[in-house]
C-alpha positions as CSV (number, residue, x, y, z in Angstrom):
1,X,-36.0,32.5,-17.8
2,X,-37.6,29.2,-18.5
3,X,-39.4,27.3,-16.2
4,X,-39.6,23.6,-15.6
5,X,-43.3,23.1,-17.6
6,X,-41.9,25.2,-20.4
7,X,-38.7,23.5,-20.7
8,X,-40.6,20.0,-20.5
9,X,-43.0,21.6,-23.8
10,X,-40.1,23.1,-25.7
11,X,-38.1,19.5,-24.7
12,X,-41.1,17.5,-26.1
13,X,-41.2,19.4,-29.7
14,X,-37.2,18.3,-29.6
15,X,-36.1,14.9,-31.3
16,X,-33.9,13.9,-28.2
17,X,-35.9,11.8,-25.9
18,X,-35.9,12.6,-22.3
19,X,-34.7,9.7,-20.2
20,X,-37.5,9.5,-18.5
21,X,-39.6,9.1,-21.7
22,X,-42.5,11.6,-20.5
23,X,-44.5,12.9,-23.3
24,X,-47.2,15.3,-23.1
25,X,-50.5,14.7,-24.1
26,X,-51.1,16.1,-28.0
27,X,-53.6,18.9,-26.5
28,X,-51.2,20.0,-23.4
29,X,-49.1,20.0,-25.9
30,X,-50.6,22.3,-28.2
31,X,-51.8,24.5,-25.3
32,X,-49.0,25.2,-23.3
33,X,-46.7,25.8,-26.9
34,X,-49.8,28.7,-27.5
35,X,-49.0,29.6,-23.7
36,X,-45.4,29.9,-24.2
37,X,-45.8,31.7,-27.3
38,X,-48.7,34.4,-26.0
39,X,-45.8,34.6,-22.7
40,X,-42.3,34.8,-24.6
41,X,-44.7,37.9,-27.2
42,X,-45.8,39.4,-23.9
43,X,-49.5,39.0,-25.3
44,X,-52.7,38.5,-23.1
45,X,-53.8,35.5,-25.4
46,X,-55.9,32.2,-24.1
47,X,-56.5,29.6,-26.5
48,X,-60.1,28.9,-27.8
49,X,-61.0,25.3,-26.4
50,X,-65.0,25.9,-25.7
51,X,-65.9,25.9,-29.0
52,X,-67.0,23.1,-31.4
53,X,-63.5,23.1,-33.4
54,X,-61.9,22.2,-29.9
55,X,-64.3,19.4,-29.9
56,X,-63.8,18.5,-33.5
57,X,-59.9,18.3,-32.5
58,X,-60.3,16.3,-29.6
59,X,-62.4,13.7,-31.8
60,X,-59.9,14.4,-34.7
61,X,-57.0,12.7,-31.8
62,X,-59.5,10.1,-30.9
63,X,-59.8,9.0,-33.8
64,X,-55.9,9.4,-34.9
65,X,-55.4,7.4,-31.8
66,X,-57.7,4.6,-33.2
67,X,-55.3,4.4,-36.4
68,X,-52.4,4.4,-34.3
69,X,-53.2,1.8,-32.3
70,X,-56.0,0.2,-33.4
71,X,-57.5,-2.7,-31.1
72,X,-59.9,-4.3,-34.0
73,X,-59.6,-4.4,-37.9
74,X,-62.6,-1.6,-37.9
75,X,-60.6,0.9,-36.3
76,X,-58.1,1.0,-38.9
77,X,-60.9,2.5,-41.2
78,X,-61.6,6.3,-41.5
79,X,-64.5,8.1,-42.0
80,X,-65.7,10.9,-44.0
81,X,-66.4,12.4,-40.1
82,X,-62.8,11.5,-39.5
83,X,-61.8,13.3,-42.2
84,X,-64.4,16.3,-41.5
85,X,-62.9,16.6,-37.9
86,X,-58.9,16.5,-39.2
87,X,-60.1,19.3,-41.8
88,X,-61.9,21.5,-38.9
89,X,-59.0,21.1,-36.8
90,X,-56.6,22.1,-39.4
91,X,-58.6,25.4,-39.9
92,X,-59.1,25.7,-36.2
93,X,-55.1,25.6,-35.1
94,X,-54.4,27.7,-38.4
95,X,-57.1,30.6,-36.9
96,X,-56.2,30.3,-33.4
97,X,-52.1,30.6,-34.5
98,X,-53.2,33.4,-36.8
99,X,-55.3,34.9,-34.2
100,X,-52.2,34.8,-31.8
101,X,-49.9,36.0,-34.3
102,X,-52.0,39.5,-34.4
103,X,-52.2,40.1,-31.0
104,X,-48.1,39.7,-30.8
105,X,-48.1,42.3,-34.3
106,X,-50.6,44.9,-32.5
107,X,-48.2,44.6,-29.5
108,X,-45.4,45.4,-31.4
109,X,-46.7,48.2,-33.1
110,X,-48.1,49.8,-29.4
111,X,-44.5,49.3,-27.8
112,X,-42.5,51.3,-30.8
């Protein structure tokens, strides 16, 4: 059974819109979908976010955020760091979903 905070991440990947219009935050969003994911595969997984690609991501959204919504004409401009961080961070969710992925394989493998 679902609870309420996985129901509210699986709601937010959804295209209907809660009436309430509560989003989650791009990185609780991507944490608790790895939680939910490491729960529902029954694997003892926690998602990497000390290292310097969790950085790299969080500056990757900064700077996303920047684009989206930009307050000056200079904030609609990206950088080659801009562009190093949304690389890292492409690498970093693609190892960390890989990473996860193994653990739920291994656990299938010991429970047969």
């Amino acid at each position: 059974m679902l609870s309420e905070k996985d129901l509210e991440t699986l709601g937010s990947l959804s295209v209907i819109v809660k009436s309430d219009g509560k989003f989650l935050s791009l990185e609780k969003n991507l944490k608790r979908t790895f939680e939910l994911a490491a729960r529902i595969w029954g694997v003892n997984f926690k998602l990497d976010t000390c290292s310097e690609s969790y950085k790299d991501f969080l500056a990757a959204k900064a700077a996303r955020n920047c684009l989206t919504y930009p307050k000056t004409f200079y904030e609609t401009q990206i950088t080659d760091q801009d562009m190093y961080c949304y690389t890292v961070t492409g690498w970093w969710v693609q190892e960390e979903f890989s990473r996860l992925f193994k653990m739920h394989l291994e656990n299938l493998k010991t429970n047969v």
